[in-house]
N, C-alpha and C positions, 0 to 999 in steps of 0.2 A: 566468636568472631573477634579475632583481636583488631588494631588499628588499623594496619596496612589494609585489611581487609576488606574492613569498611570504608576509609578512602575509595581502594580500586571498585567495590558495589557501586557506591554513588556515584565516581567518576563515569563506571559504565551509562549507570541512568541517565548522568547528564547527555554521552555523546549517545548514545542510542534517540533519545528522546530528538536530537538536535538533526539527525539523519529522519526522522519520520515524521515528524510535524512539521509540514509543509503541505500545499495544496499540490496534490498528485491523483493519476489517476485511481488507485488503490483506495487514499483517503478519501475520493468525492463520491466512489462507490459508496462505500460506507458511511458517509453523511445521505446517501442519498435513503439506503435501506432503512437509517435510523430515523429518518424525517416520515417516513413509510409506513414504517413498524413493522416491516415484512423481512423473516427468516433473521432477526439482529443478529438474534445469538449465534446463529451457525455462520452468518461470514463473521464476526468477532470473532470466533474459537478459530475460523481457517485462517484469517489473517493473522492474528496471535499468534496461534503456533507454528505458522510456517517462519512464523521471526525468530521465533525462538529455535527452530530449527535449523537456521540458514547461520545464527548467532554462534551456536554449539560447532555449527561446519567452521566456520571462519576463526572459531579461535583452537578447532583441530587440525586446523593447519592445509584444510581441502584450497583454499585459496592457491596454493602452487602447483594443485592440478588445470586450476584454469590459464595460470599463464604460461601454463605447459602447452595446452590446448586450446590456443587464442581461436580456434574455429568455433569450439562452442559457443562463444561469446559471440560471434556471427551469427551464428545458426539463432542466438535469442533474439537480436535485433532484426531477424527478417521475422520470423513470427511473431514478435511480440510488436511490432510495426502493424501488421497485416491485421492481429486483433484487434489494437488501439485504433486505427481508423473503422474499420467496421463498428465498433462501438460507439466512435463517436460520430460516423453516420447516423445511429440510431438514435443519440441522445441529441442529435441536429434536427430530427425528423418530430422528436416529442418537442420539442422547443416553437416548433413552427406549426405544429398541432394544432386545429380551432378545438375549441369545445371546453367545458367546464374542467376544474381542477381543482382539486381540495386538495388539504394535508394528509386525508387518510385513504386517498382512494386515487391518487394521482397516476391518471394509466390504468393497464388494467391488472390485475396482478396476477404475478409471477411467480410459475410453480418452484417448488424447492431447486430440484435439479439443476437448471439453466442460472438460478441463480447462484449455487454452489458451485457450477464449471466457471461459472463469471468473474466468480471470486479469488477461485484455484489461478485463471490463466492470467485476472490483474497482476498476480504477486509472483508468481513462478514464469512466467513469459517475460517480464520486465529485466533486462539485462542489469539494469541502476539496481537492483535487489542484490544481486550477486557482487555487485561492485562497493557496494554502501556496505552490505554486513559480512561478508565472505571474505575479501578482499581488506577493504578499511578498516572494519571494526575489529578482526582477526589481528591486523597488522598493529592497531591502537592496544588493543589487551595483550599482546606480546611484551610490550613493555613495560607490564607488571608484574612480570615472570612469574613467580609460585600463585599469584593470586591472579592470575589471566582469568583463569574460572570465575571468581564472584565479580571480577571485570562482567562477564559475560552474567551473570546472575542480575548484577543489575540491570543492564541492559534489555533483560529480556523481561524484567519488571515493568521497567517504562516502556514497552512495546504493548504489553498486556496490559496497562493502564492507559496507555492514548486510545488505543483502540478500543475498549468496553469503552471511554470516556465519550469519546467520537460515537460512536455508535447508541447508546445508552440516554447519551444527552442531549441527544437532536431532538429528541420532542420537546425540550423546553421553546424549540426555536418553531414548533408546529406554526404558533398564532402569527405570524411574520410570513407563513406557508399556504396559510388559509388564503390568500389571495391568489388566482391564475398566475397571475402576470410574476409572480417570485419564483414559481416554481418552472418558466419557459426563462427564467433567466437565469435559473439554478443549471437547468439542462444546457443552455448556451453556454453558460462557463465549463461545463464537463464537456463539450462538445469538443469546444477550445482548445480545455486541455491536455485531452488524450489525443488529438491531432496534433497539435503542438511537439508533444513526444515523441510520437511516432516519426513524424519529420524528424526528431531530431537523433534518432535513431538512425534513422536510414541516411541523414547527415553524416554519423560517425563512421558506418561503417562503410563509406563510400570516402572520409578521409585515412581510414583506415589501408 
């Protein structure tokens, strides 16, 4: 790897990292499974590589079929609306929940499946996914022409290291979980937040 190369890898990492650490509803799933310890690995790996997927689209240049096709982008924001309140009905309803709550049993737990569709429709239903790495990141690695690629190498590093980190590292925050009352205010903020979006989805595509 000679210089340029290296440059565009960690330029990648830095803006990829800078697009996905943030509190969303994608990451507050994944803090919550991590905090859980239920199915880590498998929404890590579906979260991960759908980034690294969506990263490889964006800097093949898929990004000019969507604004070829600004209805898609429609079509994400009325379902990916529709899922995020439903969800965060249900994370409104665990939050308001009576009864006991630990860090290792909080709810009751959830078979693989529902949590692996949970996972898929966070990150593929959210419109900001196509727009952040499809879209943006595509358009940022273009301008490091021959090395757009390890543009995108790094990027999809640091997607795969927020995510095991996020997911992986929430048990250190169990003892902080151990309490009821963190874990109805954990939910309260996921509640928040994927309402939050979903509004502001249906915001866009209504100024759209």
């Amino acid at each position: 790897m000679d210089h340029a190369a290296l440059v565009a890898t960690l330029a990648g990492a830095g803006f990829g990292l800078s697009l996905i650490v943030a509190i969303g509803a994608q990451n507050a799933f994944v803090l919550r499974q991590g905090l859980r310890g239920e199915h880590v690995l498998v929404v890590v790996l579906i979260c991960a590589v759908s980034d690294v997927i969506l990263i490889a689209l964006g800097i093949a240049g898929v990004g000019s079929l969507l604004e070829l096709a600004p209805w898609l982008l429609d079509a994400m924001r009325i379902g990916g609306a529709a899922f995020l309140l439903t969800y965060a009905v249900i994370a409104g309803r665990r939050a308001l929940r009576p009864g006991e709550l630990d860090a290792e049993t909080s709810g009751a737990p959830v078979a693989l499946w529902p949590t692996v569709l949970t996972a898929v429709a966070l990150t593929w239903l959210n419109p900001h996914v196509y727009l952040d790495t499809i879209l943006l990141l595509g358009s940022v690695a273009g301008t490091h022409g021959d090395n757009r690629w390890w543009f995108g190498v790094g990027a999809a590093a640091g997607s795969i290291v927020w995510f095991a980190s996020l997911g992986f590292g929430a048990r250190l925050l169990r003892p902080l979980f151990a309490k009821p009352a963190a874990w109805r205010i954990l939910d309260a903020l996921i509640a928040f937040i994927m309402a939050a979006i979903a509004l502001s989805l249906l915001h866009g595509l209504m100024e759209g």
